[in-house]
C-alpha positions, 0 to 999 in steps of 0.5 A, a space after each residue: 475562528 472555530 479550532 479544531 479538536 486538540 489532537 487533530 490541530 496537531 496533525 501534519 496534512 497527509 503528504 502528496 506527491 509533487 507532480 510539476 514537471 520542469 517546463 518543455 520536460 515530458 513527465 515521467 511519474 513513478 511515485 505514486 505505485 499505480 500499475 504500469 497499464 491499464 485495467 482489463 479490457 473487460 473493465 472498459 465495458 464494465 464502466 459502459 454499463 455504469 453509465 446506463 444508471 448513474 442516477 441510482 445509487 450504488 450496491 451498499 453491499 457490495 454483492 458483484 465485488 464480494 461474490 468475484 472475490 470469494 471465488 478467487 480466494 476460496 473466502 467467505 463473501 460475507 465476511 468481505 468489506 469494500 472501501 473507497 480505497 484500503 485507507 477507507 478502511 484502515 481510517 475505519 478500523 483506527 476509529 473503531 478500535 483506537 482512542 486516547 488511551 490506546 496506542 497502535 504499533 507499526 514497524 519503523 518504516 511503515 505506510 505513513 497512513 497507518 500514523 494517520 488513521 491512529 493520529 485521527 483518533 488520538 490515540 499514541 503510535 509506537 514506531 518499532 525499528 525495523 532489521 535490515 528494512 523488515 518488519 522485526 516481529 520480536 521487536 513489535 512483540 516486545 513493544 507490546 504493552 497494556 495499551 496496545 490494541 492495534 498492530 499495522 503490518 503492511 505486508 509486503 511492505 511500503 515503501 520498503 518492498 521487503 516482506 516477511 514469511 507467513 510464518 513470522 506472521 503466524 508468530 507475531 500474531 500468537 505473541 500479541 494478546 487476544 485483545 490486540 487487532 492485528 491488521 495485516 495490509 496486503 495492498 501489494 499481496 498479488 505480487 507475491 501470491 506466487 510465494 503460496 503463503 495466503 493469510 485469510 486464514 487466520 481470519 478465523 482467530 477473531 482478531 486478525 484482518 487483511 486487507 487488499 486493494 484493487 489499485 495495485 496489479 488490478 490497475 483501478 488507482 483511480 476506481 478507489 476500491 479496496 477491500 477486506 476481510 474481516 472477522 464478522 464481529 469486527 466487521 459488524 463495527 467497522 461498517 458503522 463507520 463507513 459511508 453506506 454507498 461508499 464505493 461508486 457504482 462504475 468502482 464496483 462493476 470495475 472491480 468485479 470485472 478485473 477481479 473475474 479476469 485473473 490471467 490479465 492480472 497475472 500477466 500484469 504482475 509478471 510484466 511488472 516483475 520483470 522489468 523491476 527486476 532489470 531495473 534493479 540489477 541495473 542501479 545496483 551495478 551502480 553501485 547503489 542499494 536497492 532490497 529485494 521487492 516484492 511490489 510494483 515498486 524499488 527503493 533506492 537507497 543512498 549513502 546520505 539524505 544529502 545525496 538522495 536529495 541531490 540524485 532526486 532534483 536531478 531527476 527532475 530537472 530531467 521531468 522523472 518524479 520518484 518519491 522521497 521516503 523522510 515521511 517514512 522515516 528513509 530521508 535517505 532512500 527514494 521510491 521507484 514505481 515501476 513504469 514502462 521498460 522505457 521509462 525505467 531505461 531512461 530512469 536508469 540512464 539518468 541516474 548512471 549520468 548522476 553517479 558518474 558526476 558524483 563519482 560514485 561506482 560499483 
């Protein structure tokens, strides 16, 4: 039988959330960070027009996407790049940029795809510990070595919910040599756009790249849109590595009608927040610790692995699915999406019986 390239044998599959409810139990998913509701109306008839035309390719330019983008963030559409998800694109900029005698750094609890895409290259990964589950900008500059050529910072992070200020930001990216890329992954950015600490700017320096995804507060998960902005130097080797019609058609006529609807996003980021916020006072009544987020999602985080293991098949057994964070190096922390008031109540309900049988309290 054939055998795979070395490093890639080597590899572990990439994770996927478990979704098989006990039976009779109505399934409650918050663990895969989709949005509490659907898209813009305006989307529905977006996806209408699609299917007048499924037999003809899709833009490889992107022009509708680009165009809609560049005028809600005051941004060049030229220097934009839509991916088939914002993974299509990080597992681009690893290819681009990374092979084995390079090494790529991320804080210690980063998005487990950051090791995935560097892995897929052969290339070394440094996980840098984090403080107080926050990227630690001195402790990624001190990291930093000859071999460096790429830092993945997800920023607000997953699945930690943390974020650090643009200033740590602009400090991390003047601490690392010219010839580091510096790819700052803002899938949860709109969550925390009311902050006013936008970082295309620094797109300008020519080693810099944000990244977003529609997935998140525009409620496109199952579109697979992602999107980029990117120096044109490194955007130019990027594209090499795409598939030339990698965003469908009926993704990118989605995409460019939830991105012209602003309030509804808004008002789904508000919604969000606010239910996440409630969900997160209730658990830490419990006497459980839960961070400050800044996405669509909490992290739970338990005294032991063995107790986040035990709280999570009791989840279960109820049919409400979180997903355990060990992949991400937090064997002792669960994620929570945020869901429907409803669905948190009942979470929450669920996890007050579980304490109370656990004896743990506030």
């Amino acid at each position: 039988m054939i055998r795979p390239v070395a490093h890639i044998g080597a590899m572990a599959a990439y994770a996927l959330a478990d979704l098989t409810a006990p039976e009779g139990k109505l399934l409650i998913s918050l663990s895969q960070n989709e949005s509490l509701r659907g898209p813009s109306p305006a989307v529905t008839q977006a996806i209408h027009r699609a299917a007048e035309t499924p037999h003809l390719y899709p833009d490889p330019d992107w022009t509708g996407v680009r165009r809609a983008l560049g005028d809600v963030h005051g941004i060049d559409p030229a220097q934009i790049i839509c991916g088939n998800g914002s993974l299509d694109l990080i597992g681009a900029i690893a290819r681009a940029y990374l092979d084995q005698t390079t090494r790529a750094l991320v804080p210690a609890h980063a998005y487990p795809f950051f090791r995935t895409a560097t892995q897929m290259t052969g290339a070394q990964l440094t996980a840098v510990p984090e403080r107080d589950l926050t990227v630690d900008v001195e402790a990624l500059l001190t990291a930093q070595t000859s071999e460096t050529r790429v830092v993945f910072v997800a920023n607000p992070g997953n699945p930690t919910g943390t974020r650090i200020p643009r200033s740590d930001l602009l400090r991390l990216r003047a601490g690392l040599r010219d010839d580091v890329l510096l790819v700052i992954d803002e899938a949860y950015g709109e969550f925390a756009d009311h902050l006013n600490e936008p970082m295309f700017d620094q797109v300008a320096s020519g080693n810099t790249v944000v990244l977003r995804t529609m997935s998140k507060a525009y409620g496109l998960a199952g579109m697979r849109v992602g999107w980029g902005y990117f120096p044109s130097g490194i955007a130019a080797e990027v594209r090499k590595l795409l598939n030339p019609n990698n965003v469908a058609l009926a993704g990118q006529l989605a995409a460019e009608a939830a991105v012209q609807d602003q309030t509804y996003m808004r008002d789904t980021c508000q919604m969000t927040m606010q239910i996440r916020d409630a969900f997160a006072s209730r658990i830490r009544q419990m006497g459980l610790d839960v961070p400050d987020s800044f996405t669509n999602f909490t992290l739970i985080r338990f005294t032991t692995p063995e107790l986040a293991q035990h709280a999570d098949a009791w989840l279960k057994a109820e049919g409400i699915f979180l997903r355990p964070q060990s992949g991400a190096g937090l064997p002792d922390c669960l994620r929570a999406t945020i869901g429907q008031a409803k669905d948190m109540d009942f979470t929450a309900d669920v996890l007050s019986d579980w304490c109370q049988q656990k004896r743990i309290s506030s």
